[in-house]
PLY file of the C-alpha trace (Angstrom):
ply
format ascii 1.0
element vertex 353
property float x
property float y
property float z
element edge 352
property int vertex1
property int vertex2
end_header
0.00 0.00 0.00
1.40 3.40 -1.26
0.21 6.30 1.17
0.74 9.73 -0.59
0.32 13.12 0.86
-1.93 16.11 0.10
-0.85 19.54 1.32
-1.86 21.66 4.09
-1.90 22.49 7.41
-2.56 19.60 9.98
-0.98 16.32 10.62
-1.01 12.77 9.12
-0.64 9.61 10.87
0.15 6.34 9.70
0.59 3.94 12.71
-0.20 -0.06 12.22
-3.73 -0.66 10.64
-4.57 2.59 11.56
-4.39 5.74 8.86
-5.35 9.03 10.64
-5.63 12.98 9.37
-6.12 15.80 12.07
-6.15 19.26 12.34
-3.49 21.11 14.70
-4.91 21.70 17.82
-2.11 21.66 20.58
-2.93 19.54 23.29
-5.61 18.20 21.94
-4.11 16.61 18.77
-1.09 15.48 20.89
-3.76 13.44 22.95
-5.33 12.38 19.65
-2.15 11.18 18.07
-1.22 9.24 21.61
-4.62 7.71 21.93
-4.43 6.55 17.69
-1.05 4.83 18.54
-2.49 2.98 21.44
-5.21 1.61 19.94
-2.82 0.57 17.16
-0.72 -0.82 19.16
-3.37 -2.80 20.75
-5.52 -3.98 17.71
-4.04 -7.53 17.96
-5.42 -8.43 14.72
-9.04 -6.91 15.78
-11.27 -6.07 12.69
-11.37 -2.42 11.32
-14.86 -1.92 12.52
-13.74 -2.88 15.90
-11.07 -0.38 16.12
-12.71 2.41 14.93
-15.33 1.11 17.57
-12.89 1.65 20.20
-11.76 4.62 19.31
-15.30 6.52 18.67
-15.93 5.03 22.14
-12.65 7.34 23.79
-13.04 10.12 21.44
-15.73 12.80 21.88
-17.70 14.29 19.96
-15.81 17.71 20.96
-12.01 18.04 19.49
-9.60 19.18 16.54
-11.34 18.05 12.81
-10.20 14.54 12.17
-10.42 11.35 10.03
-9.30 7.76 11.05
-9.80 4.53 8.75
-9.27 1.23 9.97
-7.69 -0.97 7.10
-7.71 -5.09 7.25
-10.67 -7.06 7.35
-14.05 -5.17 7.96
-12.32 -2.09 7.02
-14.07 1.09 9.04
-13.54 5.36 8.97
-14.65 7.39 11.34
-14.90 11.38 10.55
-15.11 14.52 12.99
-15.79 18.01 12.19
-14.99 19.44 8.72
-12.76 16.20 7.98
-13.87 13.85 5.60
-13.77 10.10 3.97
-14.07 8.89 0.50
-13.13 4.99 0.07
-14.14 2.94 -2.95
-14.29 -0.62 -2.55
-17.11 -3.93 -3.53
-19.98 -1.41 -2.78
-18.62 1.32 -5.05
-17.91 4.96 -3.41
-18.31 5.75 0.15
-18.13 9.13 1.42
-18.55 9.65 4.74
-17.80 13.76 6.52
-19.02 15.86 9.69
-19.88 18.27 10.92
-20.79 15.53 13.48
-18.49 12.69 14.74
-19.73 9.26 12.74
-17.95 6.24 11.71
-19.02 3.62 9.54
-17.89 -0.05 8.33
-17.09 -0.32 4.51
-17.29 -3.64 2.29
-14.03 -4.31 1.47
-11.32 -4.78 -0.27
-10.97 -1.57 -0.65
-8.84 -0.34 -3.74
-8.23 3.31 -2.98
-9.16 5.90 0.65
-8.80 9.51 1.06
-8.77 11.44 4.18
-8.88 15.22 3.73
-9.05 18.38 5.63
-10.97 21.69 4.41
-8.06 23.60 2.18
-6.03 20.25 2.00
-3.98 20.50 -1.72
-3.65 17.64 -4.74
-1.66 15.24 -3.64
2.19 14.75 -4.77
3.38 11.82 -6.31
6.86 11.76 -5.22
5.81 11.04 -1.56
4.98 7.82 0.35
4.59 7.67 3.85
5.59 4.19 5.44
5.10 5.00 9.03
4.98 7.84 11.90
3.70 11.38 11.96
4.12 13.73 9.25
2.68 17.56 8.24
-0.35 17.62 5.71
-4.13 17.72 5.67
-4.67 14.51 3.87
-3.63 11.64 2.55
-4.41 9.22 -0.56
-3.89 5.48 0.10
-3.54 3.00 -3.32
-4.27 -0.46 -1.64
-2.59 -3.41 -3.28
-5.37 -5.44 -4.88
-5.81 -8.65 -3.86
-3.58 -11.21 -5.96
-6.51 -14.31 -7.37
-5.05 -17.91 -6.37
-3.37 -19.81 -9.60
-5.45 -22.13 -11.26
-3.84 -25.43 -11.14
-2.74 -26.78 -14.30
-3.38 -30.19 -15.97
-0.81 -32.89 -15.23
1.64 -33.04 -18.42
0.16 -35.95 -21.45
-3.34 -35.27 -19.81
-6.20 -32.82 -21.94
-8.69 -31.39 -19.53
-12.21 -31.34 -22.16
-14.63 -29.80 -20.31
-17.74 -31.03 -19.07
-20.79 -31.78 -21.62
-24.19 -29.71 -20.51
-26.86 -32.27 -19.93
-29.31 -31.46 -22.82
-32.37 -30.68 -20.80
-34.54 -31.52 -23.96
-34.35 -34.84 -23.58
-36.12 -36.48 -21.03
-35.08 -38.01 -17.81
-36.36 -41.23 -16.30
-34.87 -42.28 -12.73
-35.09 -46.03 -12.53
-35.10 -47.95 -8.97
-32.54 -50.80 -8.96
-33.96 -52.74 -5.72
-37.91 -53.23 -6.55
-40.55 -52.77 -4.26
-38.06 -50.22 -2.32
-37.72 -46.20 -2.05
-36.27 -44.15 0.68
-38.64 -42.07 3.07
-38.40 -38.65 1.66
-39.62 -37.78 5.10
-41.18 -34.08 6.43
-41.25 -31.01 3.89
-39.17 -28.51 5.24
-41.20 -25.58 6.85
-40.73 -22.65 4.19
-38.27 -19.98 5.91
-40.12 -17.40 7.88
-39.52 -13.62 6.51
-37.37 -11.55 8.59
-39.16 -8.51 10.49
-37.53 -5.30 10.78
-39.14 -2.56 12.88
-40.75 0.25 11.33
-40.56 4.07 12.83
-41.39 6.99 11.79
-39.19 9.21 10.43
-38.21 11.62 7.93
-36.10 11.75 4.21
-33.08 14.03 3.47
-32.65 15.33 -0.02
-30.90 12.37 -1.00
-33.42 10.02 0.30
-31.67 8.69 3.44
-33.98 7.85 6.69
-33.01 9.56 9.56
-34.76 10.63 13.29
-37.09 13.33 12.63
-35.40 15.33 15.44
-32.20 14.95 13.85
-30.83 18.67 12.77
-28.45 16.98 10.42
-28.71 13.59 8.41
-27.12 10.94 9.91
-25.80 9.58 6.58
-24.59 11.77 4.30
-24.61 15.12 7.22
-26.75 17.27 5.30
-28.56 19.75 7.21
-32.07 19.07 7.79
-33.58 22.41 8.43
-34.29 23.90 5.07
-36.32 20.66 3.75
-39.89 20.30 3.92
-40.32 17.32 6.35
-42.95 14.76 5.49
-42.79 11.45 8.19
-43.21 8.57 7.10
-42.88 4.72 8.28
-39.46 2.84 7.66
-36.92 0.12 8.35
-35.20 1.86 11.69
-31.41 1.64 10.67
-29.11 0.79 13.52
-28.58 3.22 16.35
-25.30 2.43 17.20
-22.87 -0.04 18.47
-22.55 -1.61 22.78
-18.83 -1.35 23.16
-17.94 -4.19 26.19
-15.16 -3.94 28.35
-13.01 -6.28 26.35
-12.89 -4.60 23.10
-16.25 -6.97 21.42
-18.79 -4.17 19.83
-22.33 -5.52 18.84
-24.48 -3.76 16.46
-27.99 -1.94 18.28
-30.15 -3.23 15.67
-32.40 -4.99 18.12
-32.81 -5.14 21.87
-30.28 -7.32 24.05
-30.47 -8.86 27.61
-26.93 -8.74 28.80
-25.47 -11.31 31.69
-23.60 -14.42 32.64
-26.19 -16.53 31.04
-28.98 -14.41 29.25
-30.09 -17.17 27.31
-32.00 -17.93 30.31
-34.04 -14.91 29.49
-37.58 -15.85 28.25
-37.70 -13.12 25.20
-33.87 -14.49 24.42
-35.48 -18.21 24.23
-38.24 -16.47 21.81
-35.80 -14.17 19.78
-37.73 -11.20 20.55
-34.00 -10.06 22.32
-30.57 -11.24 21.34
-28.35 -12.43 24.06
-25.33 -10.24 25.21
-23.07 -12.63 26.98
-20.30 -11.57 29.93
-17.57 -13.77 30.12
-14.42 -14.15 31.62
-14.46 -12.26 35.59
-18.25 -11.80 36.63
-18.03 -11.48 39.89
-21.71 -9.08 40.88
-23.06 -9.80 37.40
-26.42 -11.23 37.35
-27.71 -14.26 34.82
-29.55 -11.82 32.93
-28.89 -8.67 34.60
-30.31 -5.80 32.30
-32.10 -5.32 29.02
-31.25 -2.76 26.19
-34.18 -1.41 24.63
-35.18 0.02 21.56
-38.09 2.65 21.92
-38.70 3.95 18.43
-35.63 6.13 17.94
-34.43 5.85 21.55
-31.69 3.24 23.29
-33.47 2.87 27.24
-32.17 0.53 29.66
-33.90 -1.41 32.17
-32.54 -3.55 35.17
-33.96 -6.71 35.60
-34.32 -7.29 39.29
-30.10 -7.88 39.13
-28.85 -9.04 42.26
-26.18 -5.68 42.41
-28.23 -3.31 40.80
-26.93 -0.80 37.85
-25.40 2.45 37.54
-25.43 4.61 34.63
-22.59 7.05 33.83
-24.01 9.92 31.57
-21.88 12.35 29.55
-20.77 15.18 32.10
-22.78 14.19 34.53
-20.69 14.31 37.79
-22.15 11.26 39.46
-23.16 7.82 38.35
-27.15 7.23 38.70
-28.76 3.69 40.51
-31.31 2.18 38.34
-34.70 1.54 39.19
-35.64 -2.09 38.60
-37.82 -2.66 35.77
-38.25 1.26 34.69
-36.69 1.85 31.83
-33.77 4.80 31.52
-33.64 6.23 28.02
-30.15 7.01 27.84
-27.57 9.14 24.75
-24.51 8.36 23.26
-21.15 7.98 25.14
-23.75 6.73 28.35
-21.43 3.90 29.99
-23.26 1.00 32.41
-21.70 -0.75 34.92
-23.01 -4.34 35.81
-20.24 -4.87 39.12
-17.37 -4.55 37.96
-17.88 -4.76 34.37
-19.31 -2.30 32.39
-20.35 -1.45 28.24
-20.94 1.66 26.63
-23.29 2.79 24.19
-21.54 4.62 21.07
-23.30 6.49 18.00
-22.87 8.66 15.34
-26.03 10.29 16.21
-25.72 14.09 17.44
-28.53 13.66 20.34
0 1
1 2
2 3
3 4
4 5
5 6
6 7
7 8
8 9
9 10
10 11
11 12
12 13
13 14
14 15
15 16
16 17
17 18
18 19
19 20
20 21
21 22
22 23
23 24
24 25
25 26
26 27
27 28
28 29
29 30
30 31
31 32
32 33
33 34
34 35
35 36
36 37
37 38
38 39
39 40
40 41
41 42
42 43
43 44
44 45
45 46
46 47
47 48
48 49
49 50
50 51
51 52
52 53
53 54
54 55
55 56
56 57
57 58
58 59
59 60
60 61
61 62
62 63
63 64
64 65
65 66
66 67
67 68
68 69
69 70
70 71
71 72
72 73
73 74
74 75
75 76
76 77
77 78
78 79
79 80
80 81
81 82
82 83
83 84
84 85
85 86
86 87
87 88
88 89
89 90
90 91
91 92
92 93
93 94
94 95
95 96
96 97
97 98
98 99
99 100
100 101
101 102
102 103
103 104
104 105
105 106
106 107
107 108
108 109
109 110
110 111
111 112
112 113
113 114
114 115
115 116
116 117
117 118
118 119
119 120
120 121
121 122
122 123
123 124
124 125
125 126
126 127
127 128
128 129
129 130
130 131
131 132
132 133
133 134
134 135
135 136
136 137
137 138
138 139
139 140
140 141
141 142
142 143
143 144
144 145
145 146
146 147
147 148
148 149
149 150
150 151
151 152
152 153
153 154
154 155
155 156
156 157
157 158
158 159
159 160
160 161
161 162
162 163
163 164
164 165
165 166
166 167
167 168
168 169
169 170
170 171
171 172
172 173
173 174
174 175
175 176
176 177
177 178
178 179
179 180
180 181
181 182
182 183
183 184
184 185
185 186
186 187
187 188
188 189
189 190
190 191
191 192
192 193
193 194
194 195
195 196
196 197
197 198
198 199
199 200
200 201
201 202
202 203
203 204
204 205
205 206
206 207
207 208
208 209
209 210
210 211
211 212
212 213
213 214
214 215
215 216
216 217
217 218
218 219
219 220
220 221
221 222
222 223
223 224
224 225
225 226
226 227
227 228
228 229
229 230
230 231
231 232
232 233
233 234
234 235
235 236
236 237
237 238
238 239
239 240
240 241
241 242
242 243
243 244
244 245
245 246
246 247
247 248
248 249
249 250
250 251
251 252
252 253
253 254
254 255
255 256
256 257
257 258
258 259
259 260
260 261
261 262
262 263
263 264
264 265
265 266
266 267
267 268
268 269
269 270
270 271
271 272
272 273
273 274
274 275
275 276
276 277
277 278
278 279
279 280
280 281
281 282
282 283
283 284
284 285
285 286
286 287
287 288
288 289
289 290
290 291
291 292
292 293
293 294
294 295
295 296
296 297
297 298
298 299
299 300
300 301
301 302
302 303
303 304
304 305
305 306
306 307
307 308
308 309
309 310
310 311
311 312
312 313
313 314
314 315
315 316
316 317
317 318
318 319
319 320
320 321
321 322
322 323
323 324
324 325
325 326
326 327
327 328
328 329
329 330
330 331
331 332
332 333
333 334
334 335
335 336
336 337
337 338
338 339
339 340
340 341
341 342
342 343
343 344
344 345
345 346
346 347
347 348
348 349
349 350
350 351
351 352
């Protein structure tokens, strides 16, 4: 992978898996840079999405403009601010930019990604960054392509003739060779049930994406909202974010979970009306099926479920944790972190709520 430069004032970062463009801030891009490296340094083989997961989970919505992508399998970007992210890959051209911090996993391979600041210049072929921290307000990675495996050849004196197609015109007669005998075909198979999705209501941007219609922005494509005549209407609700556990494992809030030690236990788990969030490893305080996330239309609540150490919730700049009620739901935002004992997850968005 050749990573070229593009002019300007900020700083580029290539570091691992990680490729990163921010704008100079002082203290605040020196903690970006730091926090970039260690996640790097920590991916341990983790997929992009997971990365860029982790680092959307530490990062703020508050900060110096900025654009990570998170190359290897499940390759991710995240934007902030003015930055933005164009990567074109199996689903064609992806462009993803502020003003609100987002991040979102791309079908890879990709073949080429571009991080860019506002004023950021063309880029110059002459350079290639291999590692480390350099000036400029973008970059342009050219990703190898992926090499296809050899076909192997025919063994020498030996002519491989393909295949004859069956000529379908001709008819086909299947002839039993022990009389008097054929196998049980048994049960049809049940035909597969259709998949539900829930529907909410909610409002169009000018280039058709679905968003919360108390969004100010679209949470796609971060057009502003305000100067379009709204009309609601009922659709698919897209995913409101990721849980980010303790360990690093990130599950997409596409559906509501019951998290514990065992939530399979969980009656709505055993009828799939909830997914099963599992806490492994230490567990020490953390009930079987100690609380449920729920979606509420556009909302993320959660609500403890009689848990035999109860539940605190963590909100953004709130200066002390909050006790959970059993069994009343607590709608809660983005960056909200829940402690189960002495584990905890965190819910994550791109949503500006």
């Amino acid at each position: 992978m050749r990573v070229r430069l593009l002019p300007g004032a900020g700083l580029v970062i290539r570091t691992g898996p990680l490729l990163a463009v921010c704008a100079d801030g002082g203290a605040e891009t020196d903690a970006l840079v730091a926090l970039v490296r260690e996640i790097a340094a920590e991916a341990g083989g983790a997929a992009g999405s997971v990365l860029i997961a982790r680092l959307a989970g530490r990062l703020g919505s508050g900060g110096p403009d900025c654009a990570v992508a998170a190359l290897g399998e499940n390759p991710a970007v995240l934007v902030r601010g003015g930055a933005v992210a164009v990567a074109d890959g199996r689903q064609g051209t992806v462009e993803l930019r502020g003003p609100i911090l987002q991040f979102r996993t791309i079908d890879g391979p990709l073949s080429t990604l571009r991080l860019s600041l506002p004023g950021s210049g063309v880029p110059d072929p002459r350079t290639s960054l291999e590692a480390g921290v350099v000036s400029g307000a973008g970059l342009e990675a050219q990703l190898e392509r992926p090499v296809e495996p050899a076909r192997p050849e025919a063994p020498a004196g030996r002519v491989m003739v393909p295949a004859r197609r069956p000529d379908r015109a001709v008819p086909f007669e299947a002839v039993i060779l022990l009389p008097g005998y054929a196998p049980d075909p048994g049960p049809a198979p049940e035909p597969p049930q259709p998949a539900t999705q829930a529907l909410v209501e909610g409002v169009l941007c000018r280039d058709d994406h679905f968003n919360d219609p108390d969004q100010r922005y679209c949470q796609i494509c971060g057009i502003s909202m305000a100067q379009l005549t709204q009309v609601s209407r009922l659709g698919p609700r897209p995913p409101l974010g990721v849980l980010l556990l303790d360990d690093g494992s990130t599950l997409r809030l596409d559906t509501d979970y019951v998290v514990g030690r065992d939530p399979d236990v969980d009656d709505d788990v055993a009828a799939q009306r909830a997914n099963p969030m599992r806490i492994t490893g230490p567990a020490s305080g953390v009930s079987r099926r100690h609380v449920r996330v729920r979606l509420e239309g556009w909302h993320v609540a959660v609500v403890d479920l009689n848990s035999a150490n109860g539940t605190l919730l963590h909100r953004p700049g709130a200066g002390r944790p909050e006790q959970l009620t059993p069994g009343v739901p607590a709608v809660i935002t983005p960056g909200t972190r829940i402690d189960l004992g002495p584990r905890w997850f965190r819910y994550e968005s791109h949503r500006n709520t």
